[in-house]
C-alpha positions as a Python dict, from the first residue, in 0.01 Angstrom:
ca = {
    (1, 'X'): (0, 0, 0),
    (2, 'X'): (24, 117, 345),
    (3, 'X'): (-340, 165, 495),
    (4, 'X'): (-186, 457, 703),
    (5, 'X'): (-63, 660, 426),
    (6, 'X'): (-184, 1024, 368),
    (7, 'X'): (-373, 1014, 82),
    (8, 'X'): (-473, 1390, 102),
    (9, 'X'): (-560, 1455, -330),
    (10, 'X'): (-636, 1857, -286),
    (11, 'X'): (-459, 1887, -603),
    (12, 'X'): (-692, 1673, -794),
    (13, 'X'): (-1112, 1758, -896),
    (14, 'X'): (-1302, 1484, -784),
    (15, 'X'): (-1640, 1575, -931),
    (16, 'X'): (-1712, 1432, -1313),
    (17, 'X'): (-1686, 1075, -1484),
    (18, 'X'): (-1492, 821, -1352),
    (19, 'X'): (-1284, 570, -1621),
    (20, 'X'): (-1468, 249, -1674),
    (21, 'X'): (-1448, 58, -1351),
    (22, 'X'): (-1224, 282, -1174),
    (23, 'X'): (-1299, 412, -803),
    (24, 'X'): (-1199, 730, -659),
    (25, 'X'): (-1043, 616, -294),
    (26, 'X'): (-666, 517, -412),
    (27, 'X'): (-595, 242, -112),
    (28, 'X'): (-608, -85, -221),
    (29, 'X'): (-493, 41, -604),
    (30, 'X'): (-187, -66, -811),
    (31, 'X'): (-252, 247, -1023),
    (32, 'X'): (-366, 563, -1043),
    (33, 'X'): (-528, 770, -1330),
    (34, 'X'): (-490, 1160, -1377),
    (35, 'X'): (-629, 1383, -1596),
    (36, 'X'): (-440, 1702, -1733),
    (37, 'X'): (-686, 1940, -1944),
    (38, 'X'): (-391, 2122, -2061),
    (39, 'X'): (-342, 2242, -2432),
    (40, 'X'): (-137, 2573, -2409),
    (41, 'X'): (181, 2523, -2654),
    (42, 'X'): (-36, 2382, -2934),
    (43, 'X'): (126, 2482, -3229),
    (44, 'X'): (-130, 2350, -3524),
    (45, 'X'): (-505, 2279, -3408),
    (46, 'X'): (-604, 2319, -3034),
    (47, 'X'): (-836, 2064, -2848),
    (48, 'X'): (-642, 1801, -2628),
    (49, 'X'): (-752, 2019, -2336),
    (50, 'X'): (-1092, 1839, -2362),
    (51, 'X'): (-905, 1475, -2445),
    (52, 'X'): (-917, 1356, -2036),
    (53, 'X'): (-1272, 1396, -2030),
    (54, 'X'): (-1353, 1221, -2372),
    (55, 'X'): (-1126, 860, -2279),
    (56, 'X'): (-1351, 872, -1918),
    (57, 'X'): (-1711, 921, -2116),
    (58, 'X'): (-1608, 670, -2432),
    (59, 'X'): (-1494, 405, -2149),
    (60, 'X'): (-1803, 365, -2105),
    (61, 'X'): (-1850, 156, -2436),
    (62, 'X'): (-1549, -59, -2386),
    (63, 'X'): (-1576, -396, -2272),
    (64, 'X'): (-1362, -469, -1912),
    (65, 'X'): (-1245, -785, -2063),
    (66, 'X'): (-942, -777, -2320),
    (67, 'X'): (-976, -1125, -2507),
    (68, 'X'): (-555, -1008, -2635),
    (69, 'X'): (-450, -1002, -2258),
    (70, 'X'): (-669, -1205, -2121),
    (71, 'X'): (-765, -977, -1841),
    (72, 'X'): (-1024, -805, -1686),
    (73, 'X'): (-1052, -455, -1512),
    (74, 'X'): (-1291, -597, -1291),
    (75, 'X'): (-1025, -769, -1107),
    (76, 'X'): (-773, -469, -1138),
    (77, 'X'): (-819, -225, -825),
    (78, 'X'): (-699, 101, -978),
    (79, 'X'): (-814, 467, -895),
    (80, 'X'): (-930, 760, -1127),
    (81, 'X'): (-834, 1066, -946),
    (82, 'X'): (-1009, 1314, -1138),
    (83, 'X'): (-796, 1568, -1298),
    (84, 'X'): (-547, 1850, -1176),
    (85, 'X'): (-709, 2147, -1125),
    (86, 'X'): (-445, 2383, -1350),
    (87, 'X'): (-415, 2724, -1431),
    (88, 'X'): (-463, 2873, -1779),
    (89, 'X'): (-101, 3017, -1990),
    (90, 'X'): (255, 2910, -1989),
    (91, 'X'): (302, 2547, -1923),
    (92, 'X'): (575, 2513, -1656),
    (93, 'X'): (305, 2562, -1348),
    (94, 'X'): (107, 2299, -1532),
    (95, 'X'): (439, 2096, -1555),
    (96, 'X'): (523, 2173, -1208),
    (97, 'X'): (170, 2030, -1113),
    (98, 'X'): (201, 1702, -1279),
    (99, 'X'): (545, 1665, -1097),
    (100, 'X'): (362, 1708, -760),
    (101, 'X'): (95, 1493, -859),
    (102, 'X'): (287, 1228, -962),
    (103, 'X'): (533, 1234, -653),
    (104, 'X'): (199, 1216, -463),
    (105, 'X'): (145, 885, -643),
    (106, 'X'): (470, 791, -585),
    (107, 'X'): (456, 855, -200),
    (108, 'X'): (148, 563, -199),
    (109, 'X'): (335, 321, -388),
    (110, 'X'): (73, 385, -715),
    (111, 'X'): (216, 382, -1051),
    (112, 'X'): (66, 684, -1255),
    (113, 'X'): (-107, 665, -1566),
    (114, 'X'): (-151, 996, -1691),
    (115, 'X'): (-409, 1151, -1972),
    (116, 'X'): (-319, 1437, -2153),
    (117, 'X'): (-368, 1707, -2249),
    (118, 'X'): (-39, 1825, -2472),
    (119, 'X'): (281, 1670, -2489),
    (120, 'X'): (450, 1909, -2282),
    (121, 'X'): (337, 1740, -1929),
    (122, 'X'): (507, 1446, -2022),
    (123, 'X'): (855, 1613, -1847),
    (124, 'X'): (658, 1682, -1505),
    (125, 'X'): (609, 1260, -1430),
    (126, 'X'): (966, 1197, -1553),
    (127, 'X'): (1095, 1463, -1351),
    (128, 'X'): (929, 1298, -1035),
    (129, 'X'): (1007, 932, -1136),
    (130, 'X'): (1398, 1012, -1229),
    (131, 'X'): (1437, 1074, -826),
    (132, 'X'): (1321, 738, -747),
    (133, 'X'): (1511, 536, -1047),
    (134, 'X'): (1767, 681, -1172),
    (135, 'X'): (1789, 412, -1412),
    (136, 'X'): (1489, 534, -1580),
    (137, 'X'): (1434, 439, -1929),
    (138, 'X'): (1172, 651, -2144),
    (139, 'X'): (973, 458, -2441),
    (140, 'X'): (812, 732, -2705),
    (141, 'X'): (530, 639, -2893),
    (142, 'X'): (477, 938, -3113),
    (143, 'X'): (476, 1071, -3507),
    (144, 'X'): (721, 1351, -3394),
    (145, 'X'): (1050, 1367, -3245),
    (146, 'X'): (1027, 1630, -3018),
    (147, 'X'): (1360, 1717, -2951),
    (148, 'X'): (1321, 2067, -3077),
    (149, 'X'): (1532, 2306, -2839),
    (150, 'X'): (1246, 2555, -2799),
    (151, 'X'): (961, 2634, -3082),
    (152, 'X'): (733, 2931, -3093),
    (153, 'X'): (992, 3108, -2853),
    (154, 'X'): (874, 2865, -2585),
    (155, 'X'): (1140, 2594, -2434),
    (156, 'X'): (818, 2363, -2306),
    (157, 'X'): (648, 2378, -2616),
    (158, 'X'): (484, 2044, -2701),
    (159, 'X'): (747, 1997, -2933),
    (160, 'X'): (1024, 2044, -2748),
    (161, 'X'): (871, 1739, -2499),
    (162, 'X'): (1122, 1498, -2501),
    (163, 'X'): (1404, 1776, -2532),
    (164, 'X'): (1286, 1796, -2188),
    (165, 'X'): (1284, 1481, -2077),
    (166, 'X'): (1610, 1467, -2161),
    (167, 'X'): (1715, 1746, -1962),
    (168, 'X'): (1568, 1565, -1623),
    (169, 'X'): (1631, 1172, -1754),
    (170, 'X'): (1965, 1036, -1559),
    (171, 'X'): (2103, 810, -1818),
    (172, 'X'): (1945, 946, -2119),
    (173, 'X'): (1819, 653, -2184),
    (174, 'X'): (1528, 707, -2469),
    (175, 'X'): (1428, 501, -2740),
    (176, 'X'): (1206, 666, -3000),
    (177, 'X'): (967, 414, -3175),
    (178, 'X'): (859, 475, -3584),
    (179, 'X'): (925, 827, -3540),
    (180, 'X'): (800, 965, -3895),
    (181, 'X'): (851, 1379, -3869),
    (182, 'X'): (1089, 1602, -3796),
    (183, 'X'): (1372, 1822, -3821),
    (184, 'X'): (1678, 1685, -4022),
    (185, 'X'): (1913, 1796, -3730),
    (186, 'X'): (1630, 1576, -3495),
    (187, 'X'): (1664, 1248, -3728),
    (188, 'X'): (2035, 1278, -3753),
    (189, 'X'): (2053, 1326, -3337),
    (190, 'X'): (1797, 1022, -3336),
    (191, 'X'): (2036, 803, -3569),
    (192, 'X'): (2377, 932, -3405),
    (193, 'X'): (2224, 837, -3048),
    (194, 'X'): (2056, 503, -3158),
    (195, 'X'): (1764, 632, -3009),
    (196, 'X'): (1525, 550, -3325),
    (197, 'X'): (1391, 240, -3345),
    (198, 'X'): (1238, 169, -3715),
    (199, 'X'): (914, 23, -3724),
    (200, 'X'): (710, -128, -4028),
    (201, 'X'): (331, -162, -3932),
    (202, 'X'): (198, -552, -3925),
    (203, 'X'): (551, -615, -3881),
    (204, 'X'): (658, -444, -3524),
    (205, 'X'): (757, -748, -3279),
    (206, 'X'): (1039, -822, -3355),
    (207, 'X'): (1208, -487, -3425),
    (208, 'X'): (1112, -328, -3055),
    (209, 'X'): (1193, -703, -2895),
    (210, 'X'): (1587, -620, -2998),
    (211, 'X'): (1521, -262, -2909),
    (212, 'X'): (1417, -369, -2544),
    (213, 'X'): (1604, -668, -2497),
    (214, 'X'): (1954, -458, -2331),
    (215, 'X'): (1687, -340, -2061),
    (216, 'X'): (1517, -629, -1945),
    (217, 'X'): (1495, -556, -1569),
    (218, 'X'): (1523, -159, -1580),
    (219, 'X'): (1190, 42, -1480),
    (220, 'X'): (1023, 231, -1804),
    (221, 'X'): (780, 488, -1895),
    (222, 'X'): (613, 489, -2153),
    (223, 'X'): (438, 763, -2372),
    (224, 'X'): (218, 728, -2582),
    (225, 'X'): (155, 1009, -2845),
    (226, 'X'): (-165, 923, -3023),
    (227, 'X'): (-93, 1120, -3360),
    (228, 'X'): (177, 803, -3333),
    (229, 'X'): (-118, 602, -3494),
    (230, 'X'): (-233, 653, -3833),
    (231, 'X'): (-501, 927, -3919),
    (232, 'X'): (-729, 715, -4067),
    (233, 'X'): (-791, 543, -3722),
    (234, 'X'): (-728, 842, -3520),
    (235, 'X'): (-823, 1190, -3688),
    (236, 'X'): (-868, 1336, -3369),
    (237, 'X'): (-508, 1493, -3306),
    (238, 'X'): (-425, 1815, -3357),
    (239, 'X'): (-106, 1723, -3518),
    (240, 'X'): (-160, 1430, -3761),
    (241, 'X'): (88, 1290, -3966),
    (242, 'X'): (13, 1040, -4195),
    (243, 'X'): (185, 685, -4302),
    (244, 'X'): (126, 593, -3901),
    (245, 'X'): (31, 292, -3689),
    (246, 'X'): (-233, 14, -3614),
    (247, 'X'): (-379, -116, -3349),
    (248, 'X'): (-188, -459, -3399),
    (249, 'X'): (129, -262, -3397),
    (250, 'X'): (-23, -99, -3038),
    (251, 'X'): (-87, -432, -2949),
    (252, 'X'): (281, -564, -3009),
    (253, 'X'): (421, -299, -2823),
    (254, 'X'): (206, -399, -2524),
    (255, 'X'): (271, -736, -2585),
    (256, 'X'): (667, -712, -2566),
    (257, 'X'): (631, -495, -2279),
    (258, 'X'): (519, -722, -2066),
    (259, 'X'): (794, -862, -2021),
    (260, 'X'): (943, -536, -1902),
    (261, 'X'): (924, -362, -1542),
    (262, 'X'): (685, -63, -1722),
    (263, 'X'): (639, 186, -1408),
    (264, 'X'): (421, 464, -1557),
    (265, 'X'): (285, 578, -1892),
    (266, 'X'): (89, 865, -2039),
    (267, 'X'): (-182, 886, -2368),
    (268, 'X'): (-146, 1202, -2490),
    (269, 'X'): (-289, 1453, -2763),
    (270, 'X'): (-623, 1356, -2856),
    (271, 'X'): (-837, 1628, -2936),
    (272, 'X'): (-1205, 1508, -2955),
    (273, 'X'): (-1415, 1750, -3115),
    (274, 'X'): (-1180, 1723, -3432),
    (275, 'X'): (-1363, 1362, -3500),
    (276, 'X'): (-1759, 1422, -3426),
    (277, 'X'): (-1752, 1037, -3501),
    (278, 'X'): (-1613, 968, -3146),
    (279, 'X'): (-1396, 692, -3287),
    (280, 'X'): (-1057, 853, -3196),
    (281, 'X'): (-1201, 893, -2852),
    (282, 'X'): (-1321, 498, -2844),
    (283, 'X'): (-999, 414, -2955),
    (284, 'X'): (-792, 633, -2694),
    (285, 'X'): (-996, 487, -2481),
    (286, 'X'): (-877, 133, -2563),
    (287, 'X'): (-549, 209, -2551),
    (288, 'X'): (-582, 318, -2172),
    (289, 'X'): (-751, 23, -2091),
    (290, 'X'): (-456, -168, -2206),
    (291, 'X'): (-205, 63, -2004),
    (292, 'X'): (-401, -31, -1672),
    (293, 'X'): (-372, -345, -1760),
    (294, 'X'): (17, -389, -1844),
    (295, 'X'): (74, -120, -1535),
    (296, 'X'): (-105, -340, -1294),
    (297, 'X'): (175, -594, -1377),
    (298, 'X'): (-30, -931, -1354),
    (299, 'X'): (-101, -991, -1715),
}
């Protein structure tokens, strides 16, 4: 990254914890974190607003080192830019703000890695990467389709989040991994598109290497949805769903995608104070530290 680049961040707050060994001045960085305390369509139990701040103060019991990547943060640079600074009600100002932001990320050559927050900011960063690659391809991690037209009389509900994506994705190019819940008229879409990719947990590899294989060589997002992961390992989602995901089936996903050009990614949907325990917010945790670490594209 250019030294001489603006790198004015009045959209983001500064002040609070920082994510593991992140630092706050964004030259030098690969990647940049975001928060987005944002929980206004929430259609069954409310909370993610508070999920930004619980992956920053639970980093703090991760190791830096991943023994399954082999890496360590401590020779990533990345930045934590604090969190936008959004206004309370209807989402599309919040959407509009995650749009700027991530253009702003864009502008100094920093992939974003965003933490939710809802679903519903997810269309904001595609929005802003779909100008720059028009090839785009969009990976969903999630329980839920989310192709729902409009629900609770609200088009960006945050289950109407990949609806749309769709609407502001060039190719429409989205593959929708183990989705387990939704609509008959979403599966059927799903299966008419070939957009859902069946997954059986412990045995994920292989399935999502055929799924990725025809875009070797095209930039991806990736989102994860963490009510995509079984409730007995992450209760703290306001939607759960159960019959979900492991953290070797995480890991396998990571692990195919790095062969991939990944360009951004999200963790969405974790709403802390529905586990006092702390372990969804450990574990949402983890699964950031391995999104720095694929996004930093050295591993």
């Amino acid at each position: 990254m250019s030294q001489g680049k603006n790198t004015n961040l009045n959209d983001f707050d500064l002040e609070g914890a920082i994510y593991l060994e992140g630092q706050r001045d964004p030259n030098g960085c690969k990647v940049g974190i975001f928060g987005v305390p944002y929980d206004g369509t929430t259609s069954f139990r409310p909370g993610a607003r508070f999920g930004p701040a619980a992956i920053r103060e639970f980093s703090t019991g991760l190791e830096s080192y991943c023994p399954h990547l082999k890496i360590d943060l401590n020779d990533i640079h990345f930045a934590d830019l604090g969190s936008l600074n959004i206004p309370f009600g209807a989402p599309e100002p919040v959407i509009s703000l995650v749009k700027k932001a991530t253009q702003k990320l864009l502008e100094l050559e920093i992939k974003p890695l965003i933490l939710g927050g809802e679903h519903s900011i997810t269309c904001g960063s595609i929005a802003a990467l779909a100008r720059k690659h028009q090839d785009l391809v969009l990976i969903q991690l999630d329980a839920h389709a989310d192709l729902r037209e409009e629900w609770l009389g609200n088009r960006y509900n945050h289950a109407c989040a990949m609806r749309r994506c769709l609407d502001v994705l060039p190719n429409g190019d989205l593959l929708q991994l183990g989705i387990r819940s939704g609509t008959r008229t979403e599966f059927e879409e799903m299966r008419s598109q070939k957009r859902l990719i069946k997954l059986v947990s412990g045995e994920a590899k292989q399935s999502i290497e055929r799924a990725l294989t025809p875009f070797l060589g095209r930039p991806i997002y990736l989102t994860v949805d963490l009510d995509w992961f079984d409730p007995s390992v992450i209760p703290g989602t306001g939607t759960p769903e159960p019959g979900g995901f492991f953290w070797q089936d995480f890991a396998a996903v990571i692990e195919v995608l790095l062969k991939h050009e990944v360009i951004g990614a999200d963790v969405v949907e974790l709403s802390p104070q529905l586990d006092p325990s702390g372990a969804s917010s450990i574990f949402a945790s983890k699964v950031t530290r391995s999104l720095l670490m694929l996004l930093n594209g050295e591993v």
